[in-house]
LUMVOKOL-400180 format. One record per residue: x, y, z of N, C-alpha, C in turn; residue in three letters. Coordinates in pm, 1 decimal. Layout:
N
<r n_u="X" n_v="Y" n_w="Z" ca_u="X" ca_v="Y" ca_w="Z" c_u="X" c_v="Y" c_w="Z" mardren="ALA"/>
...
This chain:
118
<r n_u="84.0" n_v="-119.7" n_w="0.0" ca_u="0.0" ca_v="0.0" ca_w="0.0" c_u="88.3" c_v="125.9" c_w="0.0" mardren="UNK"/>
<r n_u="219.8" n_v="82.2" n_w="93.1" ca_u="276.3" ca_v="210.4" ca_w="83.6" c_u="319.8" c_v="253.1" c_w="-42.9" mardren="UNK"/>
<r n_u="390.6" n_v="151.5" n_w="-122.7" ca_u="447.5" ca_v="173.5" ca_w="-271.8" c_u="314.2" c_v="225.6" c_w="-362.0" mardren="UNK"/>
<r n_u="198.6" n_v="180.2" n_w="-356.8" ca_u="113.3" ca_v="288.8" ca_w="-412.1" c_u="63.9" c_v="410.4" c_w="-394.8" mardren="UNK"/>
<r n_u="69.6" n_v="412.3" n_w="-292.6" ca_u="52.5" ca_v="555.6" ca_w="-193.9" c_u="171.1" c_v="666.5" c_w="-297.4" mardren="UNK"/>
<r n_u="258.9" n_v="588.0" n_w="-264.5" ca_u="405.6" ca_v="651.7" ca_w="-300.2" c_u="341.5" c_v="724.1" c_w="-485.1" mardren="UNK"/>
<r n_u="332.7" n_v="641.5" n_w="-567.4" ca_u="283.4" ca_v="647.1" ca_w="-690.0" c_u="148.5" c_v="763.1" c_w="-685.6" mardren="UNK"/>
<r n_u="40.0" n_v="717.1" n_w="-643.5" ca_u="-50.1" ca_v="782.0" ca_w="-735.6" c_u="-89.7" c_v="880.7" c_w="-581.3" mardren="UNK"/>
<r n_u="-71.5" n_v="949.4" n_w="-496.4" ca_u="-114.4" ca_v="1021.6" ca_w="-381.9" c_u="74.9" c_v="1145.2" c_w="-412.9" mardren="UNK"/>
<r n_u="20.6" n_v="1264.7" n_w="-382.5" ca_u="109.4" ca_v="1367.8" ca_w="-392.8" c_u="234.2" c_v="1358.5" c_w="-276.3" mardren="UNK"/>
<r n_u="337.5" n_v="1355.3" n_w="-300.2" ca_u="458.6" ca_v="1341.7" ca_w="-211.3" c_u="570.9" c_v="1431.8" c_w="-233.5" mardren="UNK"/>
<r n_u="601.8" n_v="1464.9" n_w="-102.9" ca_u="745.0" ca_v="1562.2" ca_w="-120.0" c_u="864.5" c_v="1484.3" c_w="-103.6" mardren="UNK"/>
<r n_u="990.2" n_v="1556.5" n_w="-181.0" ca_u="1100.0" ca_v="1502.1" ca_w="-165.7" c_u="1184.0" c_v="1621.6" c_w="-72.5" mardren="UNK"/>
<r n_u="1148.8" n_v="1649.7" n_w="30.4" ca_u="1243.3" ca_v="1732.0" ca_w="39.5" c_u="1381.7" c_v="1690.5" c_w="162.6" mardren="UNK"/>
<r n_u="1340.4" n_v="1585.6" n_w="206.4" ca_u="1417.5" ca_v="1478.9" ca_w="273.5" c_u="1477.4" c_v="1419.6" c_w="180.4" mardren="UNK"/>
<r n_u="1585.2" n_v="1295.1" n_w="267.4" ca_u="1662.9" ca_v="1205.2" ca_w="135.8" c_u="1507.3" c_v="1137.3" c_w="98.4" mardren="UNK"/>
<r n_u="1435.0" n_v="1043.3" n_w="215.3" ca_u="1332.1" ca_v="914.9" ca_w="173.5" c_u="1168.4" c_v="1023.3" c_w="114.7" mardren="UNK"/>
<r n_u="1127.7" n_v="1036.5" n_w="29.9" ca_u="1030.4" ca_v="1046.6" ca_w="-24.6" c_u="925.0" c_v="988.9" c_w="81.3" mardren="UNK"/>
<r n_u="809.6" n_v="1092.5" n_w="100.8" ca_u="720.6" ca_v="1049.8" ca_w="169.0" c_u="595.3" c_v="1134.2" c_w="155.2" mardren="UNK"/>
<r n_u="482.9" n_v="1083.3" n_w="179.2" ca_u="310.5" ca_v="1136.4" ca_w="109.7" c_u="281.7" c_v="1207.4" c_w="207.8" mardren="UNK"/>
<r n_u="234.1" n_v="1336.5" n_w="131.2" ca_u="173.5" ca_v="1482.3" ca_w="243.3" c_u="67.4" c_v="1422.7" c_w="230.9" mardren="UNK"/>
<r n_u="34.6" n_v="1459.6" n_w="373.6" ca_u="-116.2" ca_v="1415.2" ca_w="431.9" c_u="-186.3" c_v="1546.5" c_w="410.6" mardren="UNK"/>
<r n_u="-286.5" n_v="1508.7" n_w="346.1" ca_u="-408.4" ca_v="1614.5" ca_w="300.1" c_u="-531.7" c_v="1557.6" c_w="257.3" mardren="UNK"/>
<r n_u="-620.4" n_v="1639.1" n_w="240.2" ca_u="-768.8" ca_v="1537.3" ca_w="229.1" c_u="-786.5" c_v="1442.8" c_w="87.6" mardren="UNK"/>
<r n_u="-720.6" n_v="1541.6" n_w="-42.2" ca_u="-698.4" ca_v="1454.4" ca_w="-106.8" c_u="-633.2" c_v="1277.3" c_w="-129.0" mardren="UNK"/>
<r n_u="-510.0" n_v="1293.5" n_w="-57.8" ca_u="-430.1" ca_v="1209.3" ca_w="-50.9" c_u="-527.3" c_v="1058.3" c_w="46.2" mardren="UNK"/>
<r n_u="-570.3" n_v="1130.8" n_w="132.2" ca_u="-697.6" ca_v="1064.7" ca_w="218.6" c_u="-809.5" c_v="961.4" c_w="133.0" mardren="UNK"/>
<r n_u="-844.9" n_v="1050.7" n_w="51.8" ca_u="-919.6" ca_v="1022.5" ca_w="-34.8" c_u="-877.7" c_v="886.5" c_w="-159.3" mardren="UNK"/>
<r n_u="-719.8" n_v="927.5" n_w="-227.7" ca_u="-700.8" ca_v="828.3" ca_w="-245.7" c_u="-648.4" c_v="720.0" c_w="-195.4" mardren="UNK"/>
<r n_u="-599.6" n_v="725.3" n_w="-79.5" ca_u="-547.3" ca_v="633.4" ca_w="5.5" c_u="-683.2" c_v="535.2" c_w="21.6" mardren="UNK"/>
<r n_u="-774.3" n_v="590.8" n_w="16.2" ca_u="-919.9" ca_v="532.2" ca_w="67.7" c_u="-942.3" c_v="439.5" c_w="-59.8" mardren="UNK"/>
<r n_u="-951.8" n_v="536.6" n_w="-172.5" ca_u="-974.0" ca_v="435.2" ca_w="-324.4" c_u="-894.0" c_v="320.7" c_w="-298.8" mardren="UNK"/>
<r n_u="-767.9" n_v="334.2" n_w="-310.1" ca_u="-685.9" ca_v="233.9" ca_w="-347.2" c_u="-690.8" c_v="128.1" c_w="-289.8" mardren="UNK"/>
<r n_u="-749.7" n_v="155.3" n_w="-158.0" ca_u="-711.6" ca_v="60.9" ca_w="-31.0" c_u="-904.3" c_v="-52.8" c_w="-77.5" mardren="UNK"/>
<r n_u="-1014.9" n_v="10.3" n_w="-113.0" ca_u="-1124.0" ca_v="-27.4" ca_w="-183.6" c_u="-1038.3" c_v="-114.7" c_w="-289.6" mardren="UNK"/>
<r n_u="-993.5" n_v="-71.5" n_w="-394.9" ca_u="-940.2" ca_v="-100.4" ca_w="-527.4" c_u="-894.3" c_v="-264.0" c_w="-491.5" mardren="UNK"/>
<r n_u="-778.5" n_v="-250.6" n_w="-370.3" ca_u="-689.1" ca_v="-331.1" ca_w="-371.2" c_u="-783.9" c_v="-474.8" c_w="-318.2" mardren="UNK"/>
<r n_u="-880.2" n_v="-444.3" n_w="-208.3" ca_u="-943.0" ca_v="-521.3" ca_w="-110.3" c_u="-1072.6" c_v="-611.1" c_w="-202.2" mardren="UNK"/>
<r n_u="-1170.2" n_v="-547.4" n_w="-282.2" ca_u="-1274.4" ca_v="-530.4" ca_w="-331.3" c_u="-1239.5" c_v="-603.1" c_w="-513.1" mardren="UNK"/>
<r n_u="-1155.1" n_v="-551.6" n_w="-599.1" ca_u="-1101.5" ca_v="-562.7" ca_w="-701.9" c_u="-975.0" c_v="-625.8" c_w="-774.6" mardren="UNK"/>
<r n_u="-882.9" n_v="-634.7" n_w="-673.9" ca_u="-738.2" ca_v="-717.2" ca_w="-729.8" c_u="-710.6" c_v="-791.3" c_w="-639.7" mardren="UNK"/>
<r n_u="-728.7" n_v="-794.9" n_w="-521.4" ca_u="-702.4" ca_v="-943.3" ca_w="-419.0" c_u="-783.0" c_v="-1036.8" c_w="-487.2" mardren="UNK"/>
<r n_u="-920.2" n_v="-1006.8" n_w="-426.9" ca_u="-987.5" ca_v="-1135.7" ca_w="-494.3" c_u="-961.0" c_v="-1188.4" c_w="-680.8" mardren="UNK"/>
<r n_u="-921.3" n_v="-1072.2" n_w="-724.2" ca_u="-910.9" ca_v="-1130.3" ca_w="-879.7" c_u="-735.1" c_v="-1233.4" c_w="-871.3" mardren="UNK"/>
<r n_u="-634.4" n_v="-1180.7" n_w="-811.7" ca_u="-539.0" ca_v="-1239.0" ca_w="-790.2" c_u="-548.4" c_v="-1394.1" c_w="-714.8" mardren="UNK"/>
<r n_u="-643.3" n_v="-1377.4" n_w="-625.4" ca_u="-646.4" ca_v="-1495.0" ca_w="-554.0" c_u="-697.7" c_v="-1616.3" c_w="-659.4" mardren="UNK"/>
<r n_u="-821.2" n_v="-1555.9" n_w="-741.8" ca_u="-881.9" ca_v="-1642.3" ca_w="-826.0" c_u="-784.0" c_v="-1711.1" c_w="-897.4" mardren="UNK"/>
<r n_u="-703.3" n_v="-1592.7" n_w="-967.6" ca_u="-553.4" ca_v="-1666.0" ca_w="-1018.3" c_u="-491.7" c_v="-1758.1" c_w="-936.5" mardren="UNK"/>
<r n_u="-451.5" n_v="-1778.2" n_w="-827.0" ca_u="-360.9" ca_v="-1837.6" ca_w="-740.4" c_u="-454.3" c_v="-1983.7" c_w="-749.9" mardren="UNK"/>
<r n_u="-597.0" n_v="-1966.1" n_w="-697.1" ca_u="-631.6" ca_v="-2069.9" ca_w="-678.5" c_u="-643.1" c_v="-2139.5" c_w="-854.4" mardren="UNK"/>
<r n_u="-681.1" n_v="-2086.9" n_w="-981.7" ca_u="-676.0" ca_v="-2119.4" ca_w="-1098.6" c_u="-506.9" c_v="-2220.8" c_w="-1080.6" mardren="UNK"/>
<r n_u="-416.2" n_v="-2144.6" n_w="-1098.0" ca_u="-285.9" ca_v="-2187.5" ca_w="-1083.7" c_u="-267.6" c_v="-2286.2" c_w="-978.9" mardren="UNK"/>
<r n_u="-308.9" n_v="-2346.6" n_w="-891.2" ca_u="-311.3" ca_v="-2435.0" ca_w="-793.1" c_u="-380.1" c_v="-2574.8" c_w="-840.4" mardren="UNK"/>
<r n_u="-506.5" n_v="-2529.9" n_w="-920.3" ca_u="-608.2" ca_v="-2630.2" ca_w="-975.8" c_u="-496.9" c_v="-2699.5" c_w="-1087.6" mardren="UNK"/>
<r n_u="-448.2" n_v="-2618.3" n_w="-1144.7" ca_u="-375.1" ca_v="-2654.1" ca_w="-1288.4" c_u="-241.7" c_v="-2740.1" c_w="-1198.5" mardren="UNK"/>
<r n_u="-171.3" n_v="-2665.6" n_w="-1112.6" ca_u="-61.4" ca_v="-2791.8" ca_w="-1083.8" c_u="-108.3" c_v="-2885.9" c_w="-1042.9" mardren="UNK"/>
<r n_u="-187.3" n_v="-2919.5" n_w="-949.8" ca_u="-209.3" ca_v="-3030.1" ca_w="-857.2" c_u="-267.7" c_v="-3143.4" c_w="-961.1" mardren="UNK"/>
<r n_u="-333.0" n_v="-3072.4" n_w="-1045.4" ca_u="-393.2" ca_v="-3172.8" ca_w="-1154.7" c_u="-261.0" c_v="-3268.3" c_w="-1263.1" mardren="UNK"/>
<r n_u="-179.8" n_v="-3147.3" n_w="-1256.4" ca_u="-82.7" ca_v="-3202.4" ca_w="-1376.9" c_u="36.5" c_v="-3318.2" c_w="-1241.1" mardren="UNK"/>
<r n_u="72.4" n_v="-3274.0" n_w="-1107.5" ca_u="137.7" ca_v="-3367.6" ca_w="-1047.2" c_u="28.8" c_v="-3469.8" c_w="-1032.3" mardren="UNK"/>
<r n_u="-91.6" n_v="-3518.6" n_w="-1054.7" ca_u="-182.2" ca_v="-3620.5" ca_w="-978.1" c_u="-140.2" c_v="-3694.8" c_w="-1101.1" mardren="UNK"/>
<r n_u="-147.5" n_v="-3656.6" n_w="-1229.5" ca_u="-174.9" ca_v="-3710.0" ca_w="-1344.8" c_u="-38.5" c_v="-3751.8" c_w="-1358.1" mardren="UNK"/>
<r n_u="56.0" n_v="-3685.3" n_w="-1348.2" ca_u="206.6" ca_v="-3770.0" ca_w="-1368.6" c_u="211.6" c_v="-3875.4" c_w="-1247.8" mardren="UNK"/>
<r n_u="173.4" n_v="-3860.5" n_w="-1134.2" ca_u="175.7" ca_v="-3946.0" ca_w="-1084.9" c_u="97.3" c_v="-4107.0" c_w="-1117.6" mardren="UNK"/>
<r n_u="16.3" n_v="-4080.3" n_w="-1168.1" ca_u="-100.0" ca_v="-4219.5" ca_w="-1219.8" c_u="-35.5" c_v="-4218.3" c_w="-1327.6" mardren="UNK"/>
<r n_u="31.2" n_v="-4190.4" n_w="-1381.2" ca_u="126.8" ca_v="-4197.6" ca_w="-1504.3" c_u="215.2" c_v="-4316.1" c_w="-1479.8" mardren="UNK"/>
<r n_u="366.4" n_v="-4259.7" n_w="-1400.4" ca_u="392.9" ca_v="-4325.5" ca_w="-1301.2" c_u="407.2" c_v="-4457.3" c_w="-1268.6" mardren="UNK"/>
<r n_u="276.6" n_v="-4428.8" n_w="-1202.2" ca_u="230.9" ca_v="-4534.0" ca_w="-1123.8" c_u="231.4" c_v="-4694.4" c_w="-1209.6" mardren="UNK"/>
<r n_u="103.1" n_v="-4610.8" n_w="-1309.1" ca_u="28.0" ca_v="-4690.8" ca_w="-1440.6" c_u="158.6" c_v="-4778.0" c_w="-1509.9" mardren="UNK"/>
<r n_u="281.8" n_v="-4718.7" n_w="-1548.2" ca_u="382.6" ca_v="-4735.8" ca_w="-1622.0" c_u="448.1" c_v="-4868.3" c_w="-1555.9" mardren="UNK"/>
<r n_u="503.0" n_v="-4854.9" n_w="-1451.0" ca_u="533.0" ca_v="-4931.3" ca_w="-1316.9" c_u="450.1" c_v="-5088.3" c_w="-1331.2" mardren="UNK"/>
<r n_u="330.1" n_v="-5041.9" n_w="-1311.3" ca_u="210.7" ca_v="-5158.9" ca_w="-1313.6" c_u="250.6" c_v="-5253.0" c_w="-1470.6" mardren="UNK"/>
<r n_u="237.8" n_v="-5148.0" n_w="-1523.3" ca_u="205.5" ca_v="-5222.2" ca_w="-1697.5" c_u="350.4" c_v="-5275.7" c_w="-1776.7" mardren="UNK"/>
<r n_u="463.9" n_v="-5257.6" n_w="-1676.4" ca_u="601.0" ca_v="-5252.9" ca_w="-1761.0" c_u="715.1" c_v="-5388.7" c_w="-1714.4" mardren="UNK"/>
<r n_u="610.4" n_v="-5480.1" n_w="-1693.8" ca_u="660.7" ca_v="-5610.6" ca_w="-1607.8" c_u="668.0" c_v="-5715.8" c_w="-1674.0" mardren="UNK"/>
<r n_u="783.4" n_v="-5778.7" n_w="-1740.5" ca_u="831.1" ca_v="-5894.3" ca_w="-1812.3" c_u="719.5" c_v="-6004.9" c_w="-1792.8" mardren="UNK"/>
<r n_u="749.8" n_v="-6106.4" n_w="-1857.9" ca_u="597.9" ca_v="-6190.0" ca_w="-1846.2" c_u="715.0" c_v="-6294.9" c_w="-1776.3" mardren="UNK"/>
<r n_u="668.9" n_v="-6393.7" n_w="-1696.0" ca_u="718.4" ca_v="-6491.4" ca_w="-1652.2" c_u="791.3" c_v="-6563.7" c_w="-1741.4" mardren="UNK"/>
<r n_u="958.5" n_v="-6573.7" n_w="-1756.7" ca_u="1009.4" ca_v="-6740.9" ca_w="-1853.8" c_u="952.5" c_v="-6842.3" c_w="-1817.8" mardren="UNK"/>
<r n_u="904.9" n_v="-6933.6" n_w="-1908.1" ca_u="871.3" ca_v="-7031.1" ca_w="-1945.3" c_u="1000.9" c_v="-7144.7" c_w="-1895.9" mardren="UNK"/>
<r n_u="1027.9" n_v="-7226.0" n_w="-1812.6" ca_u="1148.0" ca_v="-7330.9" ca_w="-1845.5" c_u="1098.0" c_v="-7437.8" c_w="-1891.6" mardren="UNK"/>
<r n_u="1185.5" n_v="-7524.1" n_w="-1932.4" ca_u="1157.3" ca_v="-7661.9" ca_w="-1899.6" c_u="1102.6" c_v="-7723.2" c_w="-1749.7" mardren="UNK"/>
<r n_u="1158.7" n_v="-7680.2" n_w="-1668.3" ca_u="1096.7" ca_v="-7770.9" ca_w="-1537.7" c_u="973.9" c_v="-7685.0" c_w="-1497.3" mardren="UNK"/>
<r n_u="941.5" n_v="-7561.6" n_w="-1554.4" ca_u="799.6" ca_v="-7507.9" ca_w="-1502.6" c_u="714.0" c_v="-7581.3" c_w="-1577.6" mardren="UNK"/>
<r n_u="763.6" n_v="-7581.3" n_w="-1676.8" ca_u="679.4" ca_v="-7623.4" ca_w="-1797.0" c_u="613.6" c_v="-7807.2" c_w="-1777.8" mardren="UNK"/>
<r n_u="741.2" n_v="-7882.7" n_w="-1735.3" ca_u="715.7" ca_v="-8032.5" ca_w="-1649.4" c_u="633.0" c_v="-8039.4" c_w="-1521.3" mardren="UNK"/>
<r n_u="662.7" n_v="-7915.5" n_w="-1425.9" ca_u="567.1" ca_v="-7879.0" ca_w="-1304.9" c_u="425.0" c_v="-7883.4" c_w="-1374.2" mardren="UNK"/>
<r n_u="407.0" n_v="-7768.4" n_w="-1418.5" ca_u="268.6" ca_v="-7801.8" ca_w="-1496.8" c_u="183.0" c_v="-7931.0" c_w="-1539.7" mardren="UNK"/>
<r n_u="249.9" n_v="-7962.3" n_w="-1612.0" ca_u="220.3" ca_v="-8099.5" ca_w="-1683.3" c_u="192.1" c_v="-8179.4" c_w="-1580.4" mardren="UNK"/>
<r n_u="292.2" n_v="-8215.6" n_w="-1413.8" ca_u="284.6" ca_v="-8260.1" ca_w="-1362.3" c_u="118.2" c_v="-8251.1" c_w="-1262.9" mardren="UNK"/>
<r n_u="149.3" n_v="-8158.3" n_w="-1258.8" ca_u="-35.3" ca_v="-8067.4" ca_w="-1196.5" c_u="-84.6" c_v="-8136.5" c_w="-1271.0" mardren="UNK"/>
<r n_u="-139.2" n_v="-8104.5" n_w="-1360.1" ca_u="-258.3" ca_v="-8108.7" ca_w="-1462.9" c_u="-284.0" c_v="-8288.6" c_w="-1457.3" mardren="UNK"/>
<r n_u="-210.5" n_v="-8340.9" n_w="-1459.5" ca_u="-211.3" ca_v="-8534.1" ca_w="-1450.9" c_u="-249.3" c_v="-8520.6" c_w="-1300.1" mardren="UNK"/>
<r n_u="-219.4" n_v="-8500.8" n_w="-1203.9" ca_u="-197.6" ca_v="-8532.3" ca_w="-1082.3" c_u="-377.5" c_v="-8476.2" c_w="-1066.5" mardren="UNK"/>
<r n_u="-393.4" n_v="-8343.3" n_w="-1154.7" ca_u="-538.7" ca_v="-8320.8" ca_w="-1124.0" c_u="-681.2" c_v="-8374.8" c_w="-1204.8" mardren="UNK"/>
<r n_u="-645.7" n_v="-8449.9" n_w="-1286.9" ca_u="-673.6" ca_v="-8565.1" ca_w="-1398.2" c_u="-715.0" c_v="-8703.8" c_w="-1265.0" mardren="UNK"/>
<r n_u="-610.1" n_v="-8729.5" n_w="-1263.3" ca_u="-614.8" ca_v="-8855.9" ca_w="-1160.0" c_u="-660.6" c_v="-8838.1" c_w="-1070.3" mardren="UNK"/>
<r n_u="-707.1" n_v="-8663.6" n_w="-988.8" ca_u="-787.3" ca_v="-8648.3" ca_w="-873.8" c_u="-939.2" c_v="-8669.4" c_w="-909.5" mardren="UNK"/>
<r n_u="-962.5" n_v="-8657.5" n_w="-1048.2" ca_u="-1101.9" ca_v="-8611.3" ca_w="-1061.7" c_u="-1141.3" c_v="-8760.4" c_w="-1120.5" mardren="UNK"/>
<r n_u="-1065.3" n_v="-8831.3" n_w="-1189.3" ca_u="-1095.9" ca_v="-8977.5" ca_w="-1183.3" c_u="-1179.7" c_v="-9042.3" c_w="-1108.3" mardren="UNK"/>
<r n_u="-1032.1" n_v="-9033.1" n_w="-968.3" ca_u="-1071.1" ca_v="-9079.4" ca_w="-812.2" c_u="-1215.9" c_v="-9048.6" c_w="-749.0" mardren="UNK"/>
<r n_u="-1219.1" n_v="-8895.3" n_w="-838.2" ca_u="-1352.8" ca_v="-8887.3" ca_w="-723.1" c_u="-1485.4" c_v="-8923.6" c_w="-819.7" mardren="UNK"/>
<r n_u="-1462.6" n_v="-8981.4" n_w="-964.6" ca_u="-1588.2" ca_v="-9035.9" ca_w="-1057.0" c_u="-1580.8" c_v="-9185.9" c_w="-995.3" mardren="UNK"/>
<r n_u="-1437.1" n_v="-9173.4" n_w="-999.3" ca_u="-1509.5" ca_v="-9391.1" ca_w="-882.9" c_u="-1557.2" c_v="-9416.2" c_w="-798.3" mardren="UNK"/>
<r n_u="-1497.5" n_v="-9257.9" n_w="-679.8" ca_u="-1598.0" ca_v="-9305.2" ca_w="-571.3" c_u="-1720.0" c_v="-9316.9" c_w="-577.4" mardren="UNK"/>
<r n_u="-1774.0" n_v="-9185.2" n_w="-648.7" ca_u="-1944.6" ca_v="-9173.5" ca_w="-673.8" c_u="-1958.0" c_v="-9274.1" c_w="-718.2" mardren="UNK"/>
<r n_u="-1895.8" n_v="-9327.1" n_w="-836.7" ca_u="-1971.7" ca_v="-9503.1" ca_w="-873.3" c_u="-2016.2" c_v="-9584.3" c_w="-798.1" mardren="UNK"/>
<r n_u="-1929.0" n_v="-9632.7" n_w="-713.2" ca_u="-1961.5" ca_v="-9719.1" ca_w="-646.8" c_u="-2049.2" c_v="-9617.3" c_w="-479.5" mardren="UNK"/>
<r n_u="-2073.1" n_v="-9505.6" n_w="-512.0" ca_u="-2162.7" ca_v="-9476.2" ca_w="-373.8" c_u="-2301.0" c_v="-9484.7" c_w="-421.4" mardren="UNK"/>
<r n_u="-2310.8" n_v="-9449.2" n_w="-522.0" ca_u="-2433.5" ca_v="-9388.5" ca_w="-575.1" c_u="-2511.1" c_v="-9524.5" c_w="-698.2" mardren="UNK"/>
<r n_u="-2599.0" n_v="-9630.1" n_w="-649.9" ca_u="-2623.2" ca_v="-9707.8" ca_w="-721.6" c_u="-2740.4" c_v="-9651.9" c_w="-870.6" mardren="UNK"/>
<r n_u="-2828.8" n_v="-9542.7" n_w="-809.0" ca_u="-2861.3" ca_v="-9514.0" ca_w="-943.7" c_u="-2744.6" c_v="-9500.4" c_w="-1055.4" mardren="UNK"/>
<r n_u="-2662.2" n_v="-9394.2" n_w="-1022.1" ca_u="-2605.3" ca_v="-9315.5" ca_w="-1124.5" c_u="-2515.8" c_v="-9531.6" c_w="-1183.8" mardren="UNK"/>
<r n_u="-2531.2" n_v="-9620.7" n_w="-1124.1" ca_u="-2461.4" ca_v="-9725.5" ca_w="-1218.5" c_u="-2621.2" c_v="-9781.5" c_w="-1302.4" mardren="UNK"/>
<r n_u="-2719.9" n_v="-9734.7" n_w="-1212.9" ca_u="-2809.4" ca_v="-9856.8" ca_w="-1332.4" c_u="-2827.1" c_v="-9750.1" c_w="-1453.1" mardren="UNK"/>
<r n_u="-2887.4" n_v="-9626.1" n_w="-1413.9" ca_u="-2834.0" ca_v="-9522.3" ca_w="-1581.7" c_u="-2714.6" c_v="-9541.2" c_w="-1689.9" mardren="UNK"/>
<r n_u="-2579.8" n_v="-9576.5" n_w="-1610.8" ca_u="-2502.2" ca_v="-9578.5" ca_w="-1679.0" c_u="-2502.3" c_v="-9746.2" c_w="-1776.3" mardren="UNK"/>
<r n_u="-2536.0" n_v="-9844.8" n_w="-1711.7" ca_u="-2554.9" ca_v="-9987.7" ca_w="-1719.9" c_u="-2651.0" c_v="-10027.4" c_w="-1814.8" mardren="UNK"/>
């Protein structure tokens, strides 16, 4: 306020530091400006600040899920060996022969399901 004061309100130099004669005018604009500043360019500045706040936080959220996303999606697929590949095989029989096991038991529990089949 003072640096505007300084500017647009009447001031003597007759000291080294420049300083505003108090008079009704000067009153007067001291009064505008201080309206001007409170009423008209804070809040328009702030709008900016908060505009400018909306815009970063958006652009760090988004690099971050960027990021993130990249991280997630950038992961070699499992090698294949031979002995995973025999593990498997080994499963898959071992779960073959489980499901066998459990069509014999029902056979012999369940006498309908043999005269349907019979």
């Amino acid at each position: 306020l003072e640096h505007l004061s300084e500017m647009y309100c009447q001031t003597s130099d007759e000291t080294a530091k420049r300083h505003v004669i108090e008079s009704d005018w000067n009153k007067v604009r001291r009064a505008i400006l201080r309206r001007a500043l409170a009423e008209e360019l804070y809040p328009m500045f702030w709008a900016e600040v908060q505009d400018y706040l909306i815009k970063m936080s958006s652009q760090v959220v988004c690099e971050a899920t960027r990021v993130k996303l990249t991280q997630m999606l950038d992961v070699k697929p499992a090698m294949e060996t031979d002995l995973t590949l025999n593990e498997a095989e080994d499963k898959l029989k071992q779960m073959r022969a489980e499901d066998d096991d459990v069509d014999l038991s029902r056979r012999r529990e369940d006498p309908d399901w043999i005269s349907e089949r019979g």
